[in-house]
C-alpha angles and dihedrals in degrees: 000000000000117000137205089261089051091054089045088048099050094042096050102243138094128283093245083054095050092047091053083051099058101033087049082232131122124026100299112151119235101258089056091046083055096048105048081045092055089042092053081049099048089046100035090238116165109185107237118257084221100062097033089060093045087055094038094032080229117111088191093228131124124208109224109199123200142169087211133029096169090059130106104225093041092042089052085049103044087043091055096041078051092051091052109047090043078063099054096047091263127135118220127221114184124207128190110210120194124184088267099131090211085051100051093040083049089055106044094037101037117020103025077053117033096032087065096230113172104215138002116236099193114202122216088321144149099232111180136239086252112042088042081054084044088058092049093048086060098047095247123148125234139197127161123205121203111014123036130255129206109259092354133111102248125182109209143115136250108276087181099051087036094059094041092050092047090048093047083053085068109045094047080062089058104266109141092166123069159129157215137248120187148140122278116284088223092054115051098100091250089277087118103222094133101049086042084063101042085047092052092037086059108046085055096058083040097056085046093053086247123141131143127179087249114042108124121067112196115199131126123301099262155062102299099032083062082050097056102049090042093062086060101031090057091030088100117066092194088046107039122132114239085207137040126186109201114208100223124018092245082059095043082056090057088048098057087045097057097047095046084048088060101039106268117155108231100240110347083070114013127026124194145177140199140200124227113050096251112178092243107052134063132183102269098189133144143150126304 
């Protein structure tokens, strides 16, 4: 295996020179720049992430936390944060963090520290007042995507605008009975996405004049969870809603598959929209 000494030497320079040329740091011409490169090539030499980040004090890592690595909507998000640091010359080290307290203590004293990361991308997480406090104690960089949090740059869109959008979508075709399905109120991490759209879902029948007695289905934020309260939301034929906003796309799939399983025509009978923009869904909506 080559060696930092073996490209200096090949290229004609010292090894502190050749060390400037390869890092970018430090006053080394161009044509020097050119011929330790050629030399690493020529050799195969790769400067090691260990000494580059004794000599920089950056390890060039980032630290990705999620609640959920096996999900549609986190796995699209960790593969494009991937796409992009690799691209900038970053490693990624992802994390999942669960409500466990010793978990959690174990990530944000041991790994997010020892492990050298240089800054911390939360996922759709509840991050703490404290351990965010504990991140800034150390120096380290945050920013959340998907649900805010407090103090912290946070990319993410507006749950409560996009239901009501989506809900207003169906009532301007005609639909003046419909409902909600959404994840659990208990169970959204405290990040506040499903109570962001029931709220929005809600303005928007308000603002219509809408209501009805049932009009919110509570299940998990995913597939099956959309197959299981559609089952009870389409069980009653008198009482059947002509429209459904899912409150995710992966609930909207289990939507469509209960209904074809009893019978509902998609969208002569039954029209439904999701939120997210997964591959394999598309609004099916129509007039009542």
């Amino acid at each position: 295996m080559s060696t930092l000494a073996d490209v200096a030497k090949l290229a004609g320079v010292s090894k502190s020179t050749a060390s400037r040329a390869l890092s970018g740091r430090g006053s080394v011409s161009l044509k020097t720049q050119e011929k330790v490169s050629a030399a690493a090539d020529e050799l195969g030499f790769v400067p090691s992430s260990a000494a580059e980040s004794l000599a920089t004090g950056r390890s060039r890592n980032i630290a990705v936390v999620t609640p959920f690595i096996n999900r549609w909507f986190y796995a699209e998000v960790i593969d494009g944060v991937e796409s992009a640091l690799i691209g900038a010359g970053y490693d990624l080290t992802l994390y999942r963090l669960t409500d466990d307290k010793d978990q959690r203590k174990a990530l944000f004293d041991y790994f997010l520290v020892r492990k050298g990361v240089d800054a911390v991308i939360a996922l759709t997480l509840f991050v703490s007042d404290d351990e965010v406090q504990r991140l800034r104690n150390l120096g380290k960089p945050i920013v959340g995507i998907g649900g805010q949090i407090p103090g912290i740059p946070t990319f993410s869109i507006d749950d409560v605008r996009t239901a009501r959008r989506a809900t207003e979508h169906l009532i301007e075709l005609g639909h003046t009975h419909l409902v909600h399905i959404g994840g659990d109120q208990e169970k959204q991490l405290d990040f506040e996405v499903h109570s962001n759209r029931l709220k929005g879902f809600r303005e928007a029948l308000q603002h219509a004049g809408l209501s009805h007695d049932q009009d919110f289905y509570a299940d998990d934020f995913d597939i099956a969870g959309g197959y299981r309260s559609a089952l009870q939301a389409l069980a009653s034929s008198s009482r059947r809603p002509t429209g459904i906003v899912a409150g995710s796309d992966e609930i909207a799939i289990g939507v469509m598959t209960a209904a074809r399983e009893l019978g509902i025509r998609i969208p002569e009978e039954l029209s439904i929209i999701g939120i997210d923009g997964h591959p394999s869904e598309r609004p099916s909506v129509s007039r009542p």
